[in-house]
N, CA, C and O atoms as CSV, one atom per row, in Angstrom:
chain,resi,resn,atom,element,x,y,z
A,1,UNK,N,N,0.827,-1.191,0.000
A,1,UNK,CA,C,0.000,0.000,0.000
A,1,UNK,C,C,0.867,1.248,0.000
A,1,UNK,O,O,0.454,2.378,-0.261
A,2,UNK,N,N,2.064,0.934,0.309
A,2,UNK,CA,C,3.078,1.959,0.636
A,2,UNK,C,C,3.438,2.635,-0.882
A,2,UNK,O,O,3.785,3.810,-1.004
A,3,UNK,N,N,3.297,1.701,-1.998
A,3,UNK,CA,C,3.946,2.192,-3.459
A,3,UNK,C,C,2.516,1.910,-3.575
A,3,UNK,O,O,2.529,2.276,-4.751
A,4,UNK,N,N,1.348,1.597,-3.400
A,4,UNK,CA,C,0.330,1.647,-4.325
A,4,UNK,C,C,-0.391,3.221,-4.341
A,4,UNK,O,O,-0.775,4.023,-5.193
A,5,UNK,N,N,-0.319,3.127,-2.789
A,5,UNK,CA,C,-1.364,4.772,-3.037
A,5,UNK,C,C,-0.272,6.180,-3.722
A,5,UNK,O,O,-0.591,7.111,-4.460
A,6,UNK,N,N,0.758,5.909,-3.249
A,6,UNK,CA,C,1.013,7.255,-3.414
A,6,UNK,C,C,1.474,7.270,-5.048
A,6,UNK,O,O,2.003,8.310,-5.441
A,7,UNK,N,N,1.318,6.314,-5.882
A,7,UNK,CA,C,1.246,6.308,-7.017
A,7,UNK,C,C,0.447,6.567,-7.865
A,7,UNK,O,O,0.419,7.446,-8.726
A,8,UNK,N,N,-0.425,5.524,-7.523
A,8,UNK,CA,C,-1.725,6.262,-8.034
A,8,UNK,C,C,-2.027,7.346,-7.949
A,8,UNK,O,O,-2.201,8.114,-8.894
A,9,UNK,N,N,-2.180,7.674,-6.391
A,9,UNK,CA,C,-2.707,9.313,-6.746
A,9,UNK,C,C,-1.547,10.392,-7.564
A,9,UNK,O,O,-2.013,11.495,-7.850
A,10,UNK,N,N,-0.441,10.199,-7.855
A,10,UNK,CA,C,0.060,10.542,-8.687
A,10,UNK,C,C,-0.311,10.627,-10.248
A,10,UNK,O,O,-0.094,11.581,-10.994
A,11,UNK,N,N,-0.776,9.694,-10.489
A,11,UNK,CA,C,-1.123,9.592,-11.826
A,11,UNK,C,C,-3.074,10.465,-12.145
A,11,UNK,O,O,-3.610,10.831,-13.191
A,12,UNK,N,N,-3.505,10.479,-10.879
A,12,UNK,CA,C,-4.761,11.011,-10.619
A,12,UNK,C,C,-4.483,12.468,-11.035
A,12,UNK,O,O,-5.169,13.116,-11.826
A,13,UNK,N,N,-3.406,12.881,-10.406
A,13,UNK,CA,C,-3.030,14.024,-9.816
A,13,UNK,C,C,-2.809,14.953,-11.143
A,13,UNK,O,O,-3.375,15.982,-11.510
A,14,UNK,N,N,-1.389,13.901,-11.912
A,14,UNK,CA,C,-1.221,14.070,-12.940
A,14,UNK,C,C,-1.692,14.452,-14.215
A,14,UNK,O,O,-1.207,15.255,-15.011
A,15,UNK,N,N,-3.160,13.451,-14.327
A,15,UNK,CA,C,-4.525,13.495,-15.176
A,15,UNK,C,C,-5.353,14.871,-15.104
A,15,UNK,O,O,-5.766,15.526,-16.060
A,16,UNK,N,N,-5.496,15.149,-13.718
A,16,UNK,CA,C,-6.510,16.366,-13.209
A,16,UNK,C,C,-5.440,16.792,-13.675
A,16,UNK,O,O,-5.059,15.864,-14.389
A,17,UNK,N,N,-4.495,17.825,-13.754
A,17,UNK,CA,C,-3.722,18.967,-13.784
A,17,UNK,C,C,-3.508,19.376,-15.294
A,17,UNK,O,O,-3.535,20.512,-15.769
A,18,UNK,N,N,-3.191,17.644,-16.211
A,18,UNK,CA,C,-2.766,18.457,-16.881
A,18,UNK,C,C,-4.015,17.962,-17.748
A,18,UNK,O,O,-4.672,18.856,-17.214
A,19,UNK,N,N,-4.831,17.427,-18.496
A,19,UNK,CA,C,-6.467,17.142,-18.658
A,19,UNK,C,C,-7.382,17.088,-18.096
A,19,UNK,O,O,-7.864,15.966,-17.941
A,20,UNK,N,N,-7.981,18.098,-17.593
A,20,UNK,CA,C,-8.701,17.510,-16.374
A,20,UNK,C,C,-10.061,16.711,-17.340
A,20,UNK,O,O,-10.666,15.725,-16.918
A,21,UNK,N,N,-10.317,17.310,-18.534
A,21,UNK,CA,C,-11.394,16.773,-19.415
A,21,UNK,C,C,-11.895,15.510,-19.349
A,21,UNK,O,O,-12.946,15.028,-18.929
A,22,UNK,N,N,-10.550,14.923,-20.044
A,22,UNK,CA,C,-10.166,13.706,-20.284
A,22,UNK,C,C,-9.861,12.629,-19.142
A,22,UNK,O,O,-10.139,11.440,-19.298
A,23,UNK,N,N,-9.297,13.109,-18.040
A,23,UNK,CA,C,-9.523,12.429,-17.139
A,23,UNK,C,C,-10.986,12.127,-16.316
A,23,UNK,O,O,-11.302,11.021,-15.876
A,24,UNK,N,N,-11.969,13.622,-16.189
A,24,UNK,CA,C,-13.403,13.362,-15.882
A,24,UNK,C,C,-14.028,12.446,-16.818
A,24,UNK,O,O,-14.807,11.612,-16.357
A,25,UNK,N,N,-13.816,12.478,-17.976
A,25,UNK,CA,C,-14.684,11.570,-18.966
A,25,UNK,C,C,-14.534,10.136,-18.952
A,25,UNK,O,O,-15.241,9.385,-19.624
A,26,UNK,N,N,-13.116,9.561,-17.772
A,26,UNK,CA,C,-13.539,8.159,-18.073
A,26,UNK,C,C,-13.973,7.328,-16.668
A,26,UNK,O,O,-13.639,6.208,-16.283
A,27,UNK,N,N,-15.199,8.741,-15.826
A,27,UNK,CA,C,-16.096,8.804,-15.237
A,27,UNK,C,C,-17.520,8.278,-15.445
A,27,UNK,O,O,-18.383,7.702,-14.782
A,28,UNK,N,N,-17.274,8.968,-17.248
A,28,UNK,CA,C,-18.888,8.373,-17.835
A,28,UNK,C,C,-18.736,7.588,-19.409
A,28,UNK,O,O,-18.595,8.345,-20.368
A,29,UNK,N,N,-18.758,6.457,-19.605
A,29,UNK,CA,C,-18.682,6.312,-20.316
A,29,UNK,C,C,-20.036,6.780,-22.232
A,29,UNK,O,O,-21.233,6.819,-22.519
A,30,UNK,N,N,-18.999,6.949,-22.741
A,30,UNK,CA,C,-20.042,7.723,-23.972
A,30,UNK,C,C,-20.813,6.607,-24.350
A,30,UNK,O,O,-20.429,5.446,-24.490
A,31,UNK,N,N,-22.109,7.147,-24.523
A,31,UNK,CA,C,-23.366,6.888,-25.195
A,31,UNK,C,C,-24.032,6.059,-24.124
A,31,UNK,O,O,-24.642,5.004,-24.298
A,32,UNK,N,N,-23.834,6.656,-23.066
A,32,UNK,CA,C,-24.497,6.165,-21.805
A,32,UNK,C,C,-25.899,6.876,-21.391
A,32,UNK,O,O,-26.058,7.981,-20.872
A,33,UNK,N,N,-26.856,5.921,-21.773
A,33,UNK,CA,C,-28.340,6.474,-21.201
A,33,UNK,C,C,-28.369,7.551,-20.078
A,33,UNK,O,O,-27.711,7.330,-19.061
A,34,UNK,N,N,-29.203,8.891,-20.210
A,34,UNK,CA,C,-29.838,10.177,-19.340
A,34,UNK,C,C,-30.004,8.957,-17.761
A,34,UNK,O,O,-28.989,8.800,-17.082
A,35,UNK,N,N,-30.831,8.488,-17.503
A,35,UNK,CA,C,-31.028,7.581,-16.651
A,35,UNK,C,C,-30.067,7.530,-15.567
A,35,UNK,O,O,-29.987,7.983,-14.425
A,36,UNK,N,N,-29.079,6.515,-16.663
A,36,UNK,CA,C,-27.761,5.510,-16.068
A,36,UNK,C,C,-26.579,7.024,-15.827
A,36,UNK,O,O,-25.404,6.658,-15.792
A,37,UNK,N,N,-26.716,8.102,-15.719
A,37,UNK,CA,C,-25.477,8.950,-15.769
A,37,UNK,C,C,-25.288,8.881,-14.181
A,37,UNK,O,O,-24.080,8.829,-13.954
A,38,UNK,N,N,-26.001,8.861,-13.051
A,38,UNK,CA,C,-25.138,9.141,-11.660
A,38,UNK,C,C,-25.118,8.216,-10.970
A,38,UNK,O,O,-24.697,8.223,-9.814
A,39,UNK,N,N,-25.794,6.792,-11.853
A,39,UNK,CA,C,-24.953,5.803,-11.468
A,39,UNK,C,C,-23.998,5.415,-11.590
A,39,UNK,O,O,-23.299,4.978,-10.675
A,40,UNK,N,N,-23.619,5.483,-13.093
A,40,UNK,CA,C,-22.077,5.117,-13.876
A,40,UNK,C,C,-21.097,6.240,-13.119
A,40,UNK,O,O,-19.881,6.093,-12.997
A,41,UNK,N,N,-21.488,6.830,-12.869
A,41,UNK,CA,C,-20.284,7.999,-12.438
A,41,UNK,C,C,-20.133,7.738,-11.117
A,41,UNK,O,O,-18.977,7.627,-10.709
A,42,UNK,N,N,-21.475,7.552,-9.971
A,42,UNK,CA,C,-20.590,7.011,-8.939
A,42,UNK,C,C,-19.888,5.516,-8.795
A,42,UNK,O,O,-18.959,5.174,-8.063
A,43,UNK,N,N,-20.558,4.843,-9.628
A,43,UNK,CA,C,-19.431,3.146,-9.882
A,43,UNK,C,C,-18.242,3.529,-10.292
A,43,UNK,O,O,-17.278,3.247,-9.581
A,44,UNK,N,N,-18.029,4.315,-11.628
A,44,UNK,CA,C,-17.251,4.689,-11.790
A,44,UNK,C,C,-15.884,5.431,-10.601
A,44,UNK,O,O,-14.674,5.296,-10.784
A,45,UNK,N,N,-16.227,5.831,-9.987
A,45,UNK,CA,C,-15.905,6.596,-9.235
A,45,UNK,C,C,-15.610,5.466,-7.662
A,45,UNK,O,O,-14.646,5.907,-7.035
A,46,UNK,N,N,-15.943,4.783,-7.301
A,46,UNK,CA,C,-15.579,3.988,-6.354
A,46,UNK,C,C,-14.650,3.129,-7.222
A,46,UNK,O,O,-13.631,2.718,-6.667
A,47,UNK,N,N,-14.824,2.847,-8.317
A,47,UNK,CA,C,-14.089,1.842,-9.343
A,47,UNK,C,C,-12.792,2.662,-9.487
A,47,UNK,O,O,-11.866,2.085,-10.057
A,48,UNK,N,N,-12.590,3.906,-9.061
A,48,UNK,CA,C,-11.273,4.627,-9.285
A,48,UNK,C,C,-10.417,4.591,-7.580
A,48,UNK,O,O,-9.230,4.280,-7.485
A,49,UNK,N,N,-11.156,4.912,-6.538
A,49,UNK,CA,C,-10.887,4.508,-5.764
A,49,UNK,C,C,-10.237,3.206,-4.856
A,49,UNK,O,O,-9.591,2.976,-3.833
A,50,UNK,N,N,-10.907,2.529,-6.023
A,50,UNK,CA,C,-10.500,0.701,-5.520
A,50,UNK,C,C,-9.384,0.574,-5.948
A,50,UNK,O,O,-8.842,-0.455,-5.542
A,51,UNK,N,N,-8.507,1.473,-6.917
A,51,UNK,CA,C,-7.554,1.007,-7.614
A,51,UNK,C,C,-6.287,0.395,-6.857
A,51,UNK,O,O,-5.859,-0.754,-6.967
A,52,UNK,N,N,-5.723,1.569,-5.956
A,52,UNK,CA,C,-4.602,1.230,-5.041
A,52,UNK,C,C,-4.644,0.198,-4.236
A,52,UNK,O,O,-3.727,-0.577,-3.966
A,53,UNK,N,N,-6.279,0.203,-3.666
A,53,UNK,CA,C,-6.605,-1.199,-2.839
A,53,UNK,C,C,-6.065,-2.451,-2.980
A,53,UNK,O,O,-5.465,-3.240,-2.250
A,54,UNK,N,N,-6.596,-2.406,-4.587
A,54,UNK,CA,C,-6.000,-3.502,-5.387
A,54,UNK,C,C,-5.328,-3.895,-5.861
A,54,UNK,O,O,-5.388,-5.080,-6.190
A,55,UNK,N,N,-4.162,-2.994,-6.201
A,55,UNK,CA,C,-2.727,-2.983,-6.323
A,55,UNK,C,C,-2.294,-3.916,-5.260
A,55,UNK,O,O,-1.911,-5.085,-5.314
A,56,UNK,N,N,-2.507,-2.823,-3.964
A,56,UNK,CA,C,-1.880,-3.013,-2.734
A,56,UNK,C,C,-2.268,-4.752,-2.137
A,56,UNK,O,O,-1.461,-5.601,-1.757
A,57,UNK,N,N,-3.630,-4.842,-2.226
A,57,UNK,CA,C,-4.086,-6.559,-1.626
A,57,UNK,C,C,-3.159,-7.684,-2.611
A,57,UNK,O,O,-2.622,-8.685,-2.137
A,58,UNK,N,N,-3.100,-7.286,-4.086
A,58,UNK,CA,C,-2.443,-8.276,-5.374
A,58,UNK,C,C,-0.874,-8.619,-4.577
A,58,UNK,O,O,-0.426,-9.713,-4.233
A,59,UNK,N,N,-0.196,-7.093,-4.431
A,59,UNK,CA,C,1.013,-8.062,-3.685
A,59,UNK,C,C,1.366,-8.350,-2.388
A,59,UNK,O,O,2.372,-8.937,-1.988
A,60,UNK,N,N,0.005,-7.660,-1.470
A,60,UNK,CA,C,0.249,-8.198,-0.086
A,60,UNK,C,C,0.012,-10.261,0.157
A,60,UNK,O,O,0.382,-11.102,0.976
A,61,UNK,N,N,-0.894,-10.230,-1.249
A,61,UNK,CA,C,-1.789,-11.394,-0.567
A,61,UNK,C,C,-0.706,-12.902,-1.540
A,61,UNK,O,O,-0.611,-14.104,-1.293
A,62,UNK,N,N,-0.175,-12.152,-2.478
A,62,UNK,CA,C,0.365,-13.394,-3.785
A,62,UNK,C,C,2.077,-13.503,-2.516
A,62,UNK,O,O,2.343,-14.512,-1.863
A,63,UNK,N,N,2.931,-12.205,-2.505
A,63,UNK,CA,C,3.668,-12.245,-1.617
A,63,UNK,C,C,3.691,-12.981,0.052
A,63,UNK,O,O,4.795,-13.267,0.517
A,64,UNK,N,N,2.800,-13.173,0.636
A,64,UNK,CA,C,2.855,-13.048,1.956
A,64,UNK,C,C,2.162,-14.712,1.552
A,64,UNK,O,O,2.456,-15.385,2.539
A,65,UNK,N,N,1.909,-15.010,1.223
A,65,UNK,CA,C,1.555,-16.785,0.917
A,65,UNK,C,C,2.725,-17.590,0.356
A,65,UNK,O,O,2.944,-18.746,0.716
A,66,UNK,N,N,3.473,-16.933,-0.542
A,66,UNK,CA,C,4.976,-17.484,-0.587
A,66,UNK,C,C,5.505,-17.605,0.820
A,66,UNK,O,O,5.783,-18.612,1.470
A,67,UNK,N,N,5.567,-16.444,1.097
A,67,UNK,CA,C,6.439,-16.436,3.009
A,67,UNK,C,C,6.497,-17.036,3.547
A,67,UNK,O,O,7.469,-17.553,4.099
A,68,UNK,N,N,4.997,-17.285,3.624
A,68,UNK,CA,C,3.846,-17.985,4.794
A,68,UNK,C,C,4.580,-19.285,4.369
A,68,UNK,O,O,5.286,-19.817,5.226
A,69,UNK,N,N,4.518,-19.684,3.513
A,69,UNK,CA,C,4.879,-21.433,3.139
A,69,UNK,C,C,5.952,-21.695,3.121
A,69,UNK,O,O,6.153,-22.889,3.342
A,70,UNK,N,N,7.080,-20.923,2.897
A,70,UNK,CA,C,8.800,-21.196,3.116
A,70,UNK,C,C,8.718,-21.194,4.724
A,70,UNK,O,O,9.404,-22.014,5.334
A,71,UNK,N,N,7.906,-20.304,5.415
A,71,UNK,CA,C,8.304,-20.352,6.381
A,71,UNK,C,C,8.037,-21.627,7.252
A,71,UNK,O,O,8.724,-22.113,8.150
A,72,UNK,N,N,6.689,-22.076,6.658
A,72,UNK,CA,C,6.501,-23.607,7.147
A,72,UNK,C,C,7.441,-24.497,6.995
A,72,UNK,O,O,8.046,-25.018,7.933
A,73,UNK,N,N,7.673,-24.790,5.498
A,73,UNK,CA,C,8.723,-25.514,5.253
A,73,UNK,C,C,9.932,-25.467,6.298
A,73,UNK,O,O,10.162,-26.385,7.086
A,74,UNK,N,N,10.621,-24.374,6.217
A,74,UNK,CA,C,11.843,-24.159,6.988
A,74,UNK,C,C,11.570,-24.760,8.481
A,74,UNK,O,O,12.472,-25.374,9.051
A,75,UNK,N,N,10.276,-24.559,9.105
A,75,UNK,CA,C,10.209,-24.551,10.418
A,75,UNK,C,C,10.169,-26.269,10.307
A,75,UNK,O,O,10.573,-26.860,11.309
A,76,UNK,N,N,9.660,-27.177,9.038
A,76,UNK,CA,C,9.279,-28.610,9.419
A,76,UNK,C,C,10.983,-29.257,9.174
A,76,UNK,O,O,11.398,-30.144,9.921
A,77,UNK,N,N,11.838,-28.695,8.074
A,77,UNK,CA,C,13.043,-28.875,7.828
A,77,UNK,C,C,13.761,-28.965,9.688
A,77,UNK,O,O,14.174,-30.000,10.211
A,78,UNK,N,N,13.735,-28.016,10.143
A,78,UNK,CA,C,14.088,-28.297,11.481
A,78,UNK,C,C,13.578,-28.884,12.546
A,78,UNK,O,O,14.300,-29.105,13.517
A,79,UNK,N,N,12.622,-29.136,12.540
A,79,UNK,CA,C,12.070,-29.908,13.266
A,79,UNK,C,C,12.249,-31.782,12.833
A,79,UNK,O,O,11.991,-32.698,13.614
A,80,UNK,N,N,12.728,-31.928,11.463
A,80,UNK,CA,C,12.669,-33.407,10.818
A,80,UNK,C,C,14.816,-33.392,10.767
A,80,UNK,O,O,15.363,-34.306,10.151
A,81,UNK,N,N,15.504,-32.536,11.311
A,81,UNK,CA,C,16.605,-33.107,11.257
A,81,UNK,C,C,17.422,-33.465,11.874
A,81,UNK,O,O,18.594,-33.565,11.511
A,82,UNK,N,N,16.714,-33.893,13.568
A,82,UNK,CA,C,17.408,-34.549,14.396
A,82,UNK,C,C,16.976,-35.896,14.092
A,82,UNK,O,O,17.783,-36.816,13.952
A,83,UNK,N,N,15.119,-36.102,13.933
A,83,UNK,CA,C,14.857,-37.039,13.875
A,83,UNK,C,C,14.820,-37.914,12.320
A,83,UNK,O,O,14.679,-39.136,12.306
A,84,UNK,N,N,14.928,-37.306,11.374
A,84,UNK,CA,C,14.382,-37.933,9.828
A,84,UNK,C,C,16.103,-37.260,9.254
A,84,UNK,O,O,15.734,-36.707,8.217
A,85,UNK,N,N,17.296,-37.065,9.308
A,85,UNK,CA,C,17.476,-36.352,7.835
A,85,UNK,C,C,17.921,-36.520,6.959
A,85,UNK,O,O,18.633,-35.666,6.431
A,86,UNK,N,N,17.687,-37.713,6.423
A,86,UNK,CA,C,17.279,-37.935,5.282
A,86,UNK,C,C,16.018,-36.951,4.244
A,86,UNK,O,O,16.114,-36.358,3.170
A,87,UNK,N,N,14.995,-37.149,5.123
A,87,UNK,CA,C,14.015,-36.148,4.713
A,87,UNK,C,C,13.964,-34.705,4.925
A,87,UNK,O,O,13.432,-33.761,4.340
A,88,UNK,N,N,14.838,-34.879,6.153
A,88,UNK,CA,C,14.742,-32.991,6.425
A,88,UNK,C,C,15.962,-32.537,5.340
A,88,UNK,O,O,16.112,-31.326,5.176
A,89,UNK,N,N,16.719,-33.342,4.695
A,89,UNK,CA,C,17.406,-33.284,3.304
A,89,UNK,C,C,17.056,-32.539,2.242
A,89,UNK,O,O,17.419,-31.459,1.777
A,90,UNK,N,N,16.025,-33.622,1.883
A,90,UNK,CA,C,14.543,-33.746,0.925
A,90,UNK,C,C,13.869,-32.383,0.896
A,90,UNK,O,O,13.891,-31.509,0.029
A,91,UNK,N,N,13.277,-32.437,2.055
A,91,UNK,CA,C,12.423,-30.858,2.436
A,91,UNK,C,C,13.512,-30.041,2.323
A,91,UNK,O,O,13.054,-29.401,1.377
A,92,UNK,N,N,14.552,-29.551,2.508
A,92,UNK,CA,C,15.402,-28.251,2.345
A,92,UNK,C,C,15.500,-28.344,0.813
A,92,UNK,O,O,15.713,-27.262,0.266
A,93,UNK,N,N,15.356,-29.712,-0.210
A,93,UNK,CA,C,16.034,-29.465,-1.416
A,93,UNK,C,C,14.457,-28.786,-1.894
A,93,UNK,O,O,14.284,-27.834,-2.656
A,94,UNK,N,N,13.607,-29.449,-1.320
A,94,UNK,CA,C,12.223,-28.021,-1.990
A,94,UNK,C,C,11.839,-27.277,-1.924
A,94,UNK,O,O,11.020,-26.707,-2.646
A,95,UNK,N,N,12.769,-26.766,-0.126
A,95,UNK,CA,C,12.340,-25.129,-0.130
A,95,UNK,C,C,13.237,-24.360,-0.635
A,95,UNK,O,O,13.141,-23.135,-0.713
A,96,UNK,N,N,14.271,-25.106,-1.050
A,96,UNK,CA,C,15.182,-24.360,-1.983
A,96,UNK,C,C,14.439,-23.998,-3.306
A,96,UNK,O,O,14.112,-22.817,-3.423
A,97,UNK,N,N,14.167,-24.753,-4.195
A,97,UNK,CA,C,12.874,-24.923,-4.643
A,97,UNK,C,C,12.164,-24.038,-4.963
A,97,UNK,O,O,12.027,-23.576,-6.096
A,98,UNK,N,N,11.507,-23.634,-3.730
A,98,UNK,CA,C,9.889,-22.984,-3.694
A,98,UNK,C,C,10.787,-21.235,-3.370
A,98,UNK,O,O,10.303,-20.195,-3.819
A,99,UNK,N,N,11.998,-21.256,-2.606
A,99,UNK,CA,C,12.483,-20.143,-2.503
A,99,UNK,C,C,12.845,-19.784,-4.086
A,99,UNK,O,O,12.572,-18.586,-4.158
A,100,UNK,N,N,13.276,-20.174,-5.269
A,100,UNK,CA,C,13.260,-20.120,-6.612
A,100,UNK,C,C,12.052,-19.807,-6.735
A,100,UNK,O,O,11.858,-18.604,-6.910
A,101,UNK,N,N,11.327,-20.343,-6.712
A,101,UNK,CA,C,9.429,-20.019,-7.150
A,101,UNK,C,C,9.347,-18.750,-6.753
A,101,UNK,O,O,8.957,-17.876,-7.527
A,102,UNK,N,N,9.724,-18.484,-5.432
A,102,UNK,CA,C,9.053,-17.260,-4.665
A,102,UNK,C,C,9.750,-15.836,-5.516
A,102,UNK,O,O,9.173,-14.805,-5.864
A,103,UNK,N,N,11.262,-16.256,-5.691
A,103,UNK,CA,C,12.079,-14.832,-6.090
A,103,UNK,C,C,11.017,-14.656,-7.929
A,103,UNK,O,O,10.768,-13.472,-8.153
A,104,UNK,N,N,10.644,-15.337,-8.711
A,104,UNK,CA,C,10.159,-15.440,-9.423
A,104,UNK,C,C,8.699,-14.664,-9.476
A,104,UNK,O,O,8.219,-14.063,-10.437
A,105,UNK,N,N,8.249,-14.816,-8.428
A,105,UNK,CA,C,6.243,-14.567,-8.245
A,105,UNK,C,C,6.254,-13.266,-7.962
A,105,UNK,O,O,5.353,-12.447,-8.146
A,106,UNK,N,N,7.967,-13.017,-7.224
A,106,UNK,CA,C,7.751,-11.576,-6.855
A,106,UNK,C,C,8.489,-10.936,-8.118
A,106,UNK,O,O,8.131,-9.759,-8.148
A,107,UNK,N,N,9.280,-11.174,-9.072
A,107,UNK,CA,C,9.174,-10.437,-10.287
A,107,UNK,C,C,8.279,-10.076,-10.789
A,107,UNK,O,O,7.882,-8.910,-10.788
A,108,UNK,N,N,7.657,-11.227,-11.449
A,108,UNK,CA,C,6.090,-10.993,-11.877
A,108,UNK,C,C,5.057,-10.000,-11.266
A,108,UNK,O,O,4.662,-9.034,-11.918
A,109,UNK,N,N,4.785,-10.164,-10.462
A,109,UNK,CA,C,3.970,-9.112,-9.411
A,109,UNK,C,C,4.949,-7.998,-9.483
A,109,UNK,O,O,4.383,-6.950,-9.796
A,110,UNK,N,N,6.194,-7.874,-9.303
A,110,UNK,CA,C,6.520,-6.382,-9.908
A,110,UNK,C,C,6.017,-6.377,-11.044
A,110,UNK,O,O,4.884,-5.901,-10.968
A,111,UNK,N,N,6.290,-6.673,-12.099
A,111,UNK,CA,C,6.089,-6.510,-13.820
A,111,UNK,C,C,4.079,-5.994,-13.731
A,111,UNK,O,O,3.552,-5.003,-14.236
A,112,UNK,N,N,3.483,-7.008,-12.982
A,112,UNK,CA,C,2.042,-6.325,-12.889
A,112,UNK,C,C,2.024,-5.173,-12.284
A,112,UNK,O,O,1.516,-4.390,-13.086
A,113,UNK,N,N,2.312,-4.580,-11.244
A,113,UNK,CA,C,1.985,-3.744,-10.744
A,113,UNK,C,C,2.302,-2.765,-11.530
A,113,UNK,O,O,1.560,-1.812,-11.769
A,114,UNK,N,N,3.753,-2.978,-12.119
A,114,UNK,CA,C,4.313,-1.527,-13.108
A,114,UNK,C,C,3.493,-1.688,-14.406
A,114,UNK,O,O,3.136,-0.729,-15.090
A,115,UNK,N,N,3.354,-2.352,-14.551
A,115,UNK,CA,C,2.064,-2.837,-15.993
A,115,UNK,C,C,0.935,-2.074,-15.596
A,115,UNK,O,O,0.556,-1.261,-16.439
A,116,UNK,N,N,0.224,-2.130,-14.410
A,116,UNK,CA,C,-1.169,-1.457,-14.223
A,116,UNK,C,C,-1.035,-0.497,-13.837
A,116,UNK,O,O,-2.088,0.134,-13.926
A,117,UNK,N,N,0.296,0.446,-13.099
A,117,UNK,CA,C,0.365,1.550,-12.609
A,117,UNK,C,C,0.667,2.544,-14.450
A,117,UNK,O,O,0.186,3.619,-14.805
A,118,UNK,N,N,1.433,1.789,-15.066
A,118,UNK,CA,C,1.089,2.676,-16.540
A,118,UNK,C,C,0.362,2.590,-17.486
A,118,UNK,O,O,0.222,3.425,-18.379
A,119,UNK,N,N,-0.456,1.002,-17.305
A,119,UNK,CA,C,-2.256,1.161,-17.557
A,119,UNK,C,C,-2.847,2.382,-17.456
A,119,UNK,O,O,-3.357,2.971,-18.409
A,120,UNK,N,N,-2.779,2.952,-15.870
A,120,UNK,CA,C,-3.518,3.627,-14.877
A,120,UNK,C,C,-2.762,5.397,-15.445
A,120,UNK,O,O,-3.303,6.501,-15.510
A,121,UNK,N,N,-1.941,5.139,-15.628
A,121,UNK,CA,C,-0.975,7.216,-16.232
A,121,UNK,C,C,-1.152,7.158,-17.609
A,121,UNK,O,O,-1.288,8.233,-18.193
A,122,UNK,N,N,-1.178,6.110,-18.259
A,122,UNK,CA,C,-1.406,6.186,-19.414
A,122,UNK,C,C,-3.304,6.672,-19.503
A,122,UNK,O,O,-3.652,7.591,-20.244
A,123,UNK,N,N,-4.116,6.053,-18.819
A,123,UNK,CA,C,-5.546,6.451,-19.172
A,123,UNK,C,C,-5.878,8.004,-18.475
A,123,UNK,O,O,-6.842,8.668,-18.854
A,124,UNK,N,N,-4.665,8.605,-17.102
A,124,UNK,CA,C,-5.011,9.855,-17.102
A,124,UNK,C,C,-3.812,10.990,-17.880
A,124,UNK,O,O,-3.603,12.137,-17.486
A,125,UNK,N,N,-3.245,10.434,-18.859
A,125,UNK,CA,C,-2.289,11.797,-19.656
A,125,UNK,C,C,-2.733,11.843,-20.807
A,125,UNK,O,O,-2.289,12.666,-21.607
């Protein structure tokens, strides 16, 4: 949340200042029924709000489940190598493993986040 919000609203910030037009307009989408206008605009509008949320939950929640599970691992690795180690062997050669997986998931999840944060500057410049 720490790089999600203050980015976004950067790019918010960015949009208002230097279009503000163009940035209000993808509030309502065109050829949207008299009716449907202050609904779409407030969906719209919580739908702009949610953004950082969702940034922020994508790599709290994909990150912190890698953790969560090396950290199991590691804790059963020690616990299996007075008594098993043979296996507490085994288990270190897969959290070696899954620690590969993990440095990996968190590239990716960078590459998304910078992917949707210039999704997100690209639709307000």
């Amino acid at each position: 949340m720490g790089f999600a919000v203050p980015l976004w609203l950067a790019t918010v910030i960015i949009g208002m200042r230097n279009q503000p037009t163009v940035a209000l307009g993808h509030l309502l989408p065109e050829g949207t029924p008299i009716p449907l206008i202050p609904v779409l605009i407030i969906i719209e509008t919580i739908s702009l709000f949610i953004r950082p949320l969702a940034l922020g939950v994508r790599l709290t929640a994909n990150l912190t489940a890698g953790h969560l599970l090396i950290q199991l691992i590691a804790t059963a690795v020690f616990v299996l190598l007075p008594i098993m180690p043979t296996v507490a062997i085994l288990t270190a050669a897969v959290l070696f493993l899954l620690t590969l997986l993990e440095v990996a998931v968190a590239i990716i999840q960078a590459y998304v986040f910078v992917l949707l944060l210039s999704l997100y500057l690209q639709e307000n410049v």
